[in-house]
C-alpha positions in Angstrom: -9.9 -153.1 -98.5 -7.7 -155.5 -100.3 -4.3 -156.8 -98.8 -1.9 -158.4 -100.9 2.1 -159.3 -100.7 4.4 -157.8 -103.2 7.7 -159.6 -103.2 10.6 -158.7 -105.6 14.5 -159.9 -106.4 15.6 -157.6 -103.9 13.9 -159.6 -101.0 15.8 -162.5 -101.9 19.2 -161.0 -101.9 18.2 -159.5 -98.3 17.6 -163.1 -97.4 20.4 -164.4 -99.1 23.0 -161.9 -97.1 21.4 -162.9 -94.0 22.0 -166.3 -94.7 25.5 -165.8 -95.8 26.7 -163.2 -93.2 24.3 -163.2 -90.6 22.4 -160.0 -89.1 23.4 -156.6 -90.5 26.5 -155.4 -89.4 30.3 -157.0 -88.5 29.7 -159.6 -86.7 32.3 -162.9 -84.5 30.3 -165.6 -82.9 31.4 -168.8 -80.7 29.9 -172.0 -80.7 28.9 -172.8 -83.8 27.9 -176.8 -84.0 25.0 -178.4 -82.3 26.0 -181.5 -80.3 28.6 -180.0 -78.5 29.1 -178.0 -75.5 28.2 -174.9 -77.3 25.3 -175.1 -78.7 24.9 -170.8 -79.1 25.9 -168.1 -81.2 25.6 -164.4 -80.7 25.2 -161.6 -83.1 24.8 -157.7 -82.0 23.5 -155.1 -84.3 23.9 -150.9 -83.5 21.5 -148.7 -85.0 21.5 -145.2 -84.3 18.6 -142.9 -84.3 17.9 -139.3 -84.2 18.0 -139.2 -79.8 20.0 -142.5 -78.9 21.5 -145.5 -80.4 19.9 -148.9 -79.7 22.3 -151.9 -79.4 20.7 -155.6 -79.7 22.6 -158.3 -78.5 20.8 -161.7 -79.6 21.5 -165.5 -78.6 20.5 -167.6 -80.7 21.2 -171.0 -82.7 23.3 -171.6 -85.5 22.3 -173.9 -88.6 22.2 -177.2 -87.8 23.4 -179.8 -90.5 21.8 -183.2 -89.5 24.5 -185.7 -91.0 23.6 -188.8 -93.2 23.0 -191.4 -91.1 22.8 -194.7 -93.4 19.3 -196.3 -92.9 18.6 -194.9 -90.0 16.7 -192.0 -89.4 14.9 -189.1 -92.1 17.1 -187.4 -94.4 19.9 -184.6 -93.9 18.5 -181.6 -94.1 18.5 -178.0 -92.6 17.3 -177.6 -89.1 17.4 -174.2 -87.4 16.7 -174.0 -84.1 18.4 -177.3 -83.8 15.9 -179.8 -82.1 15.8 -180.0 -78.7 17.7 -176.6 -78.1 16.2 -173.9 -75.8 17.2 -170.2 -76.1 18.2 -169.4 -72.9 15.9 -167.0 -70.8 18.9 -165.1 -69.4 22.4 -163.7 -69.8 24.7 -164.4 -66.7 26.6 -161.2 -68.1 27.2 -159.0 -71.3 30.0 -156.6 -71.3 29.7 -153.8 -74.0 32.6 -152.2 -75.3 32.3 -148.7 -77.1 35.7 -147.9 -79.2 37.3 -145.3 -81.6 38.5 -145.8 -84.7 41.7 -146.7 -83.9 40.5 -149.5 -81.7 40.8 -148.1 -78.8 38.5 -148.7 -75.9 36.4 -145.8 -75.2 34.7 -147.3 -72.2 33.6 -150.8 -71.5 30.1 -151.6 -69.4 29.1 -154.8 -67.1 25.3 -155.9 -66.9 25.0 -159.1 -64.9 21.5 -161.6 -65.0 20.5 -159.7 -68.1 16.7 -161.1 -69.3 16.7 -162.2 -72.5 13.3 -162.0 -74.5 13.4 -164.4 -77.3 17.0 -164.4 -77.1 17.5 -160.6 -77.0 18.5 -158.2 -74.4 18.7 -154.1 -75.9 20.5 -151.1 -74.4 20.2 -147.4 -75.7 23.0 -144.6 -75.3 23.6 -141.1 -76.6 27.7 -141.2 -77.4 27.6 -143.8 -80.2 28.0 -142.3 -83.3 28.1 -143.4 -86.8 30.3 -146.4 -87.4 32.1 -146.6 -84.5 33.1 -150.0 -83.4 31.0 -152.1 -80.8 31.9 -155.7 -79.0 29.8 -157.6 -77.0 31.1 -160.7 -74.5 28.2 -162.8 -73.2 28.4 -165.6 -70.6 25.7 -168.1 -71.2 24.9 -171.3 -69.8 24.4 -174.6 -72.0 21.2 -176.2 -71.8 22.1 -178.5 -69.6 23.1 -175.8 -66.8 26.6 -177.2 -66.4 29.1 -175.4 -68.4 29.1 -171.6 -68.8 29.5 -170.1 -72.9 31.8 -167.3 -73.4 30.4 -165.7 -77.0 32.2 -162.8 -78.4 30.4 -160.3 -81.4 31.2 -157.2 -82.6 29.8 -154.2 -85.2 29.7 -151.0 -86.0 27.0 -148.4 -85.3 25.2 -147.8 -88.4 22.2 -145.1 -89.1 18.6 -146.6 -88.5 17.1 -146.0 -92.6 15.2 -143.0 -93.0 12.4 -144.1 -95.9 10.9 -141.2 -98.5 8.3 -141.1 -100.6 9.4 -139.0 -103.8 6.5 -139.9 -106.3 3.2 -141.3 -106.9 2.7 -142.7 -110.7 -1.3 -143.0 -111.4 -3.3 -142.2 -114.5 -5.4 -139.6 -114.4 -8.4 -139.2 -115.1 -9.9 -142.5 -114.7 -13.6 -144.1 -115.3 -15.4 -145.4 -112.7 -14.9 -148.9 -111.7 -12.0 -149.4 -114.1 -8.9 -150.6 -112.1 -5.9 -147.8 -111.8 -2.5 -149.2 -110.7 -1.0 -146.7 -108.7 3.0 -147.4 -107.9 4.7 -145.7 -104.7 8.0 -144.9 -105.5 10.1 -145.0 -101.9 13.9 -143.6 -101.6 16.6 -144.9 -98.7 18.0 -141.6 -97.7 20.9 -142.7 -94.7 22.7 -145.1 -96.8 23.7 -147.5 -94.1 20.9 -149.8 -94.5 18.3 -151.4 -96.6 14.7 -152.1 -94.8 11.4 -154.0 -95.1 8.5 -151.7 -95.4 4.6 -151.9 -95.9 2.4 -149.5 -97.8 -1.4 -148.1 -97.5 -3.7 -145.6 -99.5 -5.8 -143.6 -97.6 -9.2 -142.2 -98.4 -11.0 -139.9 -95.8 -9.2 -141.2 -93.1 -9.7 -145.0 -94.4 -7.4 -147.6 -95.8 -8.5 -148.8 -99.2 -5.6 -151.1 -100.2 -2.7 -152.4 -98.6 0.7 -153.9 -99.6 2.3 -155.9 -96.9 5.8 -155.9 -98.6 8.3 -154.3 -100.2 12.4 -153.4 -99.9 14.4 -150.5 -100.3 17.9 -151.1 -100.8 20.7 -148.4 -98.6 20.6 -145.7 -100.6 18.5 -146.8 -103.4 14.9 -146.9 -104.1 11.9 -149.3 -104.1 8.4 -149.2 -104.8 4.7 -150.8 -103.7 2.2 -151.4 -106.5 -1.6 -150.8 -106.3 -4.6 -151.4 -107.6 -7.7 -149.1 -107.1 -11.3 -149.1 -108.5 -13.6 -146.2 -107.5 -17.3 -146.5 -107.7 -18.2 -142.6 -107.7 -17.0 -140.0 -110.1 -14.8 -136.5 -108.5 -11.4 -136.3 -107.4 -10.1 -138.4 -105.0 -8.0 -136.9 -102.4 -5.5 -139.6 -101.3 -2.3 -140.6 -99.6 0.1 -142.7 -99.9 1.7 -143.9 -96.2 4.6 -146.3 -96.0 5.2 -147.7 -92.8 6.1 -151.2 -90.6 9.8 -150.6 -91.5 12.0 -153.4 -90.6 14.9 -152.2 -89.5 13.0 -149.3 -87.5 12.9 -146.0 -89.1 15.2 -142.9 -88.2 12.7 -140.3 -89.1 8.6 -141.1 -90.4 8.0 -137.2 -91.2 8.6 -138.1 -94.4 6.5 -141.3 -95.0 3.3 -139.9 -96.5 2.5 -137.8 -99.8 -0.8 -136.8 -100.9 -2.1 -136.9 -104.3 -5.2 -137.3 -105.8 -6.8 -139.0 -109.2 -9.9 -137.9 -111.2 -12.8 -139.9 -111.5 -15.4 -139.3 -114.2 -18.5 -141.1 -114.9 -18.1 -144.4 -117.3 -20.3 -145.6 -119.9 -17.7 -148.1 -120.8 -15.4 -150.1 -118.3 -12.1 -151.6 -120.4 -11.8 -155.0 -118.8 -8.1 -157.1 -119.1 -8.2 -159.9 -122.0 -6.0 -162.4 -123.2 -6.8 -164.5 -126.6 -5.4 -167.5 -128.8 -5.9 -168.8 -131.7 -5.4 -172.1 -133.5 -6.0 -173.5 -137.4 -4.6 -176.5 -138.1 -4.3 -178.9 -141.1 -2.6 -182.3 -141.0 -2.2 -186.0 -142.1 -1.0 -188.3 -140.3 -0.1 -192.1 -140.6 2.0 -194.7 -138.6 2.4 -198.5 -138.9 4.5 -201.0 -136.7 5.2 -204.5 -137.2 6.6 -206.0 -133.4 6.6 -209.2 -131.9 4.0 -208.4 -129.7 1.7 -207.1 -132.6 0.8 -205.0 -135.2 -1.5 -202.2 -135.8 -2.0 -198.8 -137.8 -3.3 -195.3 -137.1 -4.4 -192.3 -139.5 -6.2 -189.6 -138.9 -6.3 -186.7 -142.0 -8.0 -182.9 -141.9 -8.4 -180.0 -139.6 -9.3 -178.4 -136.7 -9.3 -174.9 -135.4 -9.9 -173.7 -131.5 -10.4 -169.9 -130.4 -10.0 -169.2 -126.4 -11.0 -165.4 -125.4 -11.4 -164.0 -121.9 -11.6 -161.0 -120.2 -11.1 -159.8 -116.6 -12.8 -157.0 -114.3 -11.9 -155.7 -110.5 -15.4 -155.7 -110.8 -18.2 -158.6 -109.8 -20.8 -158.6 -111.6 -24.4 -157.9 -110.0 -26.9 -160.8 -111.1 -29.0 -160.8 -112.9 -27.0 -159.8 -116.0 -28.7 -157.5 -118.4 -27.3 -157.7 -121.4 -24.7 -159.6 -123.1 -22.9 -159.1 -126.8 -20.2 -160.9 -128.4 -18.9 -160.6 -131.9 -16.3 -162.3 -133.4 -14.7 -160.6 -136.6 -11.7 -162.3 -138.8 -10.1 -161.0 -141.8 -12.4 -158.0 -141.7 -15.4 -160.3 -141.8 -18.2 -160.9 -139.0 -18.5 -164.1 -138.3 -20.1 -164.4 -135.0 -23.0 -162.0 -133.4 -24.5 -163.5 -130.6 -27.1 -161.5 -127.7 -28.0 -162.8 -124.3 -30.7 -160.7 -121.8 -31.4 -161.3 -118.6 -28.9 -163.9 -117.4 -29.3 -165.3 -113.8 -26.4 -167.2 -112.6 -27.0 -170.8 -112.9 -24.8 -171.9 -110.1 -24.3 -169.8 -107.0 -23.1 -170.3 -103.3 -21.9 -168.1 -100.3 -20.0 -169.2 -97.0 -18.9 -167.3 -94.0 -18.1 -168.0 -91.0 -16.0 -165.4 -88.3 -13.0 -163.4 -90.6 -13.7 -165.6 -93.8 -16.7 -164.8 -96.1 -17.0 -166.3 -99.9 -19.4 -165.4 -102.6 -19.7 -167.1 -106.3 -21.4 -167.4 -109.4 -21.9 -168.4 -112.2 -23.7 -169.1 -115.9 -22.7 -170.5 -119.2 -24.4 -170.3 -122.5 -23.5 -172.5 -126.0 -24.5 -171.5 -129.3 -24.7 -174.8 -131.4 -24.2 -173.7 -134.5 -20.8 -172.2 -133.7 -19.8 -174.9 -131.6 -19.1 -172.0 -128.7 -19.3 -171.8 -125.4 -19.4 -168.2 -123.1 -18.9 -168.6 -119.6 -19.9 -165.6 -116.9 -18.6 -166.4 -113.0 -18.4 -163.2 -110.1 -16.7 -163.8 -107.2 -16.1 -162.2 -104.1 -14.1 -163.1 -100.8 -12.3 -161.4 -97.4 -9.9 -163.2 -95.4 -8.6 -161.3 -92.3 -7.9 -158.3 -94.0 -7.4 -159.9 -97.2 -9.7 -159.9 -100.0 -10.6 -160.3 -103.5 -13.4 -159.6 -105.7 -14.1 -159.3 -109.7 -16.0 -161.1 -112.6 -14.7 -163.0 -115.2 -16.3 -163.3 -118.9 -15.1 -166.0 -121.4 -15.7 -167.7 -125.1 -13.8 -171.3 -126.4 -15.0 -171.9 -129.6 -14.1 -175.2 -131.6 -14.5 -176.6 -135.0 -12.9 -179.9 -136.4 -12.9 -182.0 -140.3 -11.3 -184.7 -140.1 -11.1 -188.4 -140.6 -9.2 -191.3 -138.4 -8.8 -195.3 -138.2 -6.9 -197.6 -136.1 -6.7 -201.1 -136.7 -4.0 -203.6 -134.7 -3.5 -207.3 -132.9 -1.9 -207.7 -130.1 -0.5 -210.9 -128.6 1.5 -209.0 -125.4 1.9 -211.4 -122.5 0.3 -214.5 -124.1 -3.0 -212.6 -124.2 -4.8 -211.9 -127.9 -6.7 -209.3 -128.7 -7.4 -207.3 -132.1 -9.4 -204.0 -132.8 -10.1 -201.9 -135.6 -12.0 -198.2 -135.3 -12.6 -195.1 -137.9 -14.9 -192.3 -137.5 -15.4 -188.7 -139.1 -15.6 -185.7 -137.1 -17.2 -182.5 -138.3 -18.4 -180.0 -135.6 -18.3 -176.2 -135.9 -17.6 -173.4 -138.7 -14.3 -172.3 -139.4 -12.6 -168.8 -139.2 -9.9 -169.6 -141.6 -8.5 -165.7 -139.9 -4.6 -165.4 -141.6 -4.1 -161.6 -140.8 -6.6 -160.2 -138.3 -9.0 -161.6 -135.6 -10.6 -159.8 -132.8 -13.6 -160.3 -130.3 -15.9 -157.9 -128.6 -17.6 -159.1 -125.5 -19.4 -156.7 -123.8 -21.6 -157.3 -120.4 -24.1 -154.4 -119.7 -25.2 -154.4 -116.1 -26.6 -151.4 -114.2 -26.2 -149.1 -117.2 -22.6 -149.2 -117.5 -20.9 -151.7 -120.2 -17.6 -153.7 -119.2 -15.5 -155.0 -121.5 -14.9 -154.2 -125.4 -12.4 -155.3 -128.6 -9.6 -157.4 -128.2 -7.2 -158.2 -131.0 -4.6 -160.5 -131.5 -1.4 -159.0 -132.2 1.2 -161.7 -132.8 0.9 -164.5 -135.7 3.0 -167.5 -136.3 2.8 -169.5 -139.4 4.4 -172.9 -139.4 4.8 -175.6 -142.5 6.0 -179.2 -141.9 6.5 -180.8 -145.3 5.5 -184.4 -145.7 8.4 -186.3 -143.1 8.5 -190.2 -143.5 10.2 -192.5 -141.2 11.1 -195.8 -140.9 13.6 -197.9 -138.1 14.6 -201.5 -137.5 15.4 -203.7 -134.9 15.5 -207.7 -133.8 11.9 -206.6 -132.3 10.3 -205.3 -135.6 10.1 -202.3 -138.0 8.1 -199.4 -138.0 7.6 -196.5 -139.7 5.1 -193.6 -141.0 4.7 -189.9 -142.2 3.5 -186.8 -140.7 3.0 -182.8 -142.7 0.9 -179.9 -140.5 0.2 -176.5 -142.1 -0.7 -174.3 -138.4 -1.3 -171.2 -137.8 -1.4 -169.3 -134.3 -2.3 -165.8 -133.1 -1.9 -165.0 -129.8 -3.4 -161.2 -128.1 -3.8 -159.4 -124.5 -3.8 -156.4 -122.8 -6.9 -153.7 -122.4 -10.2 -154.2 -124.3 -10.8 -150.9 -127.3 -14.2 -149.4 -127.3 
């Protein structure tokens, strides 16, 4: 089972309103600056259900500016608690008042040496209805047990959200062990309030992914993303199950749908890939005439790099059987490489009690394309978290060029001089201008993973021969630079 957070713009405007106006609802608080002799603020929130209404009445702390002390102490910043400020354990007395619409007091209640967990005392009734108003006084004492806090707060009852689910999007039918994204669509149907939420898919009674966020805005709609890989073929009965909603819910009837994707057997996985492509020619030269030296650099030719890799929910079970890779540009092979039987080269494991690890991994080069192809697996679990799936790779590089640099230096009072050239010529070029693709294919347990991925953008950029030269009371310098490059960029899912 994999567990993973999902968070979107719409968590942080939540956060932001919360920051800005404080809990949901209307809201007056007293005592708003640490350092005097009310240190507490109080908030109260109304949220009616289908049987009662709950009302929360909560002490807590404001935001605490710490002021810029010159040299003395760490910097200003945000404190909240404020340091050295206790929520108090009990209220000396909260009066509720329940009015119409007018503003009229319907009735008014007493509760003396209310317990306050973490701040927060609740009471439930049956008359509150929608968006009436509700103030709360509470007498608190300050920390220091001396003087008695009179906070004041107010609201209106609102309806606790009531959370649908009105669609499941999945593919179907699917191959075995390919990943499926499946996306829980999730409607807010009492309008009063947004909510925090969580998500499962459920299998024969079992959990087989989790989301452990999401947000539905009052009256609007949100969703949970998934991503499933099955390892036998049929149709998989499932449901969908939202739940941990933050505020609580009105009604959870509603929080489950059933649906169900079609698995057939898979000869062929498509696996996630992502390539880039480089071919550049240049000249470049620079020369500088300073009081602390001179020197000069060139360096003339080209150089061309391919990266390619591709991605499966899948790890891969060592030892490989077989692995292919092609390489085709302009219509033309230029690469066909086969590897049987790979064990990894590297490998470790580590567990200990809710943490277990797995990895491995091999690479291969071919020398007379200059490429290397990488194969790693990997597998973890982390208190209900985990990940697992392989990961298959090529960089290929080839370079013709020439360079020199030659220069004295006399910086400081110390002398030195050097002069260097070499040639580099490593690797066959592609040359590709219009098309370029790679098929890497890993065959393990009679099923094949992976297949052709193209690129499917091109840039062509020209620099025509640029000279420069500047001046100063220091020295001159100057030089030329011109670049023919092209680029190709691809990903998505690999094409049988």
């Amino acid at each position: 089972m994999t567990t993973r957070t999902i968070a979107s713009g719409a968590w942080v405007a939540a956060v932001c309103a919360i920051l800005a106006h404080g809990p949901t609802g209307a809201q007056e608080s007293a005592g708003n600056s640490y350092g005097t002799d009310k240190p507490y603020t109080v908030t109260i929130e109304a949220l009616k259900g289908k049987e009662t209404t709950d009302v929360y009445v909560t002490v807590g702390t404001p935001f605490w500016i710490r002021p810029l002390v010159e040299n003395e102490g760490p910097e200003p910043g945000l404190w909240w608690p404020p340091p050295d400020v206790k929520l108090p354990e009990q209220a000396k007395k909260i009066q509720l008042k329940s009015l119409d619409k007018t503003g009229a007091v319907r009735w008014a209640k007493n509760y003396q040496n209310v317990p306050l967990k973490a701040g927060q005392a609740k009471f439930s009734f049956k008359d509150l209805e929608r968006h009436m108003p509700v103030t709360a006084q509470v007498l608190v004492q300050t920390p220091d047990s001396v003087n008695t806090e009179v906070l004041n707060a107010g609201t209106v009852v609102y309806l606790r959200p009531d959370l649908r689910i009105d669609r499941v999007n999945a593919d179907s039918p699917v191959r075995t062990r390919q990943a499926v994204n499946v996306e829980v669509v999730v409607s807010e149907l009492n309008q009063d309030l947004g909510a925090t939420f969580s998500g499962t898919i459920v299998e024969n009674g079992a959990a087989i992914d989790t989301v452990s966020w999401g947000y539905v805005p009052a009256g609007g709609t949100g969703s949970l993303l998934f991503t499933l890989s099955f390892d036998k073929p049929g149709v998989h009965k499932l449901t969908a199950v939202v739940q941990n909603s933050n505020p609580a819910e009105w009604d959870e009837a509603n929080n489950s749908f059933d649906f169900q994707i079609e698995v057939v057997e898979a000869t062929s996985v498509p696996t996630v890939y992502s390539l880039w492509y480089n071919d550049s020619d240049w000249e470049y030269f620079y020369t500088y005439d300073y009081y602390y030296g001179t020197g000069e650099s060139t360096s003339k030719g080209k150089s061309e790099s391919l990266s390619y890799s591709s991605y499966s929910a899948q790890p891969i079970q060592w030892p490989v059987e077989n692995l292919s890779l092609k390489v085709v540009a302009d219509g033309s092979e230029r690469m066909n490489r086969q590897w049987s039987d790979l064990a990894p080269m590297w490998q470790w494991s580590w567990s200990q009690p809710g943490y277990e690890y797995s990895y491995a991994g091999r690479q291969e080069y071919s020398p007379e394309d200059n490429a290397w192809l990488y194969i790693n697996s990997w597998q973890w679990s982390y208190e209900g978290y985990s990940s697992k799936g392989s990961y298959a790779g090529l960089s290929r590089w080839a370079g013709d060029y020439v360079y020199s640099s030659s220069g004295y230096s006399h910086w400081w009072g110390d002398s030195y001089s050097w002069s260097y050239s070499g040639v580099v010529k490593q690797g066959t070029f592609l040359h590709a201008r219009n098309d370029l693709a790679v098929n890497l294919v890993l065959t393990d347990d009679g099923v094949s993973y992976g297949g052709w991925g193209s690129a499917t953008s091109w840039n062509h950029w020209v620099q025509p021969k640029y000279t420069w030269s500047y001046s100063s009371e220091y020295g001159t310098n100057s030089g030329s630079y011109q670049y023919d490059n092209w680029y190709a960029w691809g990903y998505g899912w690999t094409k049988e």
